[in-house]
C-alpha positions, 0 to 999 in steps of 0.5 A: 781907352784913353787919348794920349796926354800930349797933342803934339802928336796930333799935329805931327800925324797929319803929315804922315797921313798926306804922304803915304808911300805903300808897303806890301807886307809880306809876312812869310818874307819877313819871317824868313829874314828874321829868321836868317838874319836875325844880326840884320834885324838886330842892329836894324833895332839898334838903329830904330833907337838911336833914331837914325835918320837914314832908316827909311819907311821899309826900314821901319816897316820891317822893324815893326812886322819883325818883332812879331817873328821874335821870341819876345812877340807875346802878340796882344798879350802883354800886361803893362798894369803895374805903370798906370797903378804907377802913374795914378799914385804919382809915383812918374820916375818910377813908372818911367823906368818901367816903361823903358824896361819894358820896352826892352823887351817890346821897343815896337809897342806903341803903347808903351811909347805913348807911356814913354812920352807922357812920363818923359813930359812930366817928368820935363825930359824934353829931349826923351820926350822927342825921341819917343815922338819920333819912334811913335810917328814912324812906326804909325807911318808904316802901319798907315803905309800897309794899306787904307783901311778901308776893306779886308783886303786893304785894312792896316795891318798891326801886330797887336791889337792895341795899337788899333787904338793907337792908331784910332785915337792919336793919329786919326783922333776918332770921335765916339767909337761905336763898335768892334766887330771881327770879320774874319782876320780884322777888327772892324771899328765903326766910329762917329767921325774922325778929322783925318779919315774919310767914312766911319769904319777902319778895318785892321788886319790882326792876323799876325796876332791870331796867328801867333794864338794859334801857334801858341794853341798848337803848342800847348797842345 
């Protein structure tokens, strides 16, 4: 897993760290607005697009948890191959328009967001460059705001597994990670040391994704 290419985000994560609000993520309340009010949560989309500063951190929240009742959630199976294969053949304008046709379908990934902004950089979009930042810090704030990490009860919860390492590596710039291991709904990740997060282990709670496999099982079934 590689770090992103640019190190503003790491001097704009720290803020976010400092002044957390928490968030009690309740995922069956959330499935049942997406459900009722999917015109809420798409102009919610909208707005998340256009960077709308009124959003506020539920806003984000809700955003980013939401997607996962969607019928475009693929839960940590999206394949994105073809743009790094892109990328190593320098083919950047190309790679670039398939990153934000992907995000079409996936606007809450934050891999895809990190693809977004190192390809708007090389290709010296400053503005887009900017816009992708804001995208990525704000959902990484409400990722860091559903709790600490520091226990199953208390672990991050994400929607894909992936965006562990984005967490990991460009908000907490974790130095040398030693292991994963799963304890019953998280990911345990142990890891040398880290200059924006106390001990050497985060727990991430991915049971919206396990949830959705099983789902996914039940269906094939």
């Amino acid at each position: 897993m590689k770090k992103a290419l640019l190190p503003i985000l790491l001097f704009l994560f720290p803020i976010c760290l400092f002044s957390q609000e928490n968030i009690d993520v309740d995922y069956s309340n959330i499935k049942e607005y997406i459900q009722k009010q999917p015109g809420g949560y798409a102009q919610l989309t909208e707005r998340f697009e256009i960077n709308d500063s009124l959003l506020t951190l539920n806003d984000y929240a809700l955003i980013y948890y939401g997607y996962s009742f969607t019928s475009k959630y693929k839960g940590s199976m999206d394949i994105w191959q073809d743009v790094d294969s892109l990328m190593e053949e320098k083919r950047m304008e190309e790679a670039y328009e398939q990153v934000k046709e992907y995000r079409k379908a996936n606007p809450v990934s934050l891999k895809l967001l990190i693809y977004a902004v190192n390809l708007a950089s090389e290709l010296q979009k400053e503005e887009e460059v900017q816009s992708y930042v804001n995208k990525y810090v704000k959902l990484s704030s409400a990722i860091l705001s559903s709790g600490d990490g520091t226990s199953e009860e208390t672990a991050f919860k994400v929607i894909c597994v992936n965006d562990e390492y984005q967490i990991l590596y460009n908000v907490f710039d974790v130095q040398n990670l030693k292991q994963q291991s799963l304890v019953n709904n998280c990911d345990l990740m142990e890891f040398e040391s880290s200059p924006y997060y106390q001990g050497t282990q985060i727990y991430f709670d991915i049971s919206r994704s396990l949830d959705f496999m099983e789902e996914l099982f039940n269906r094939k079934k």
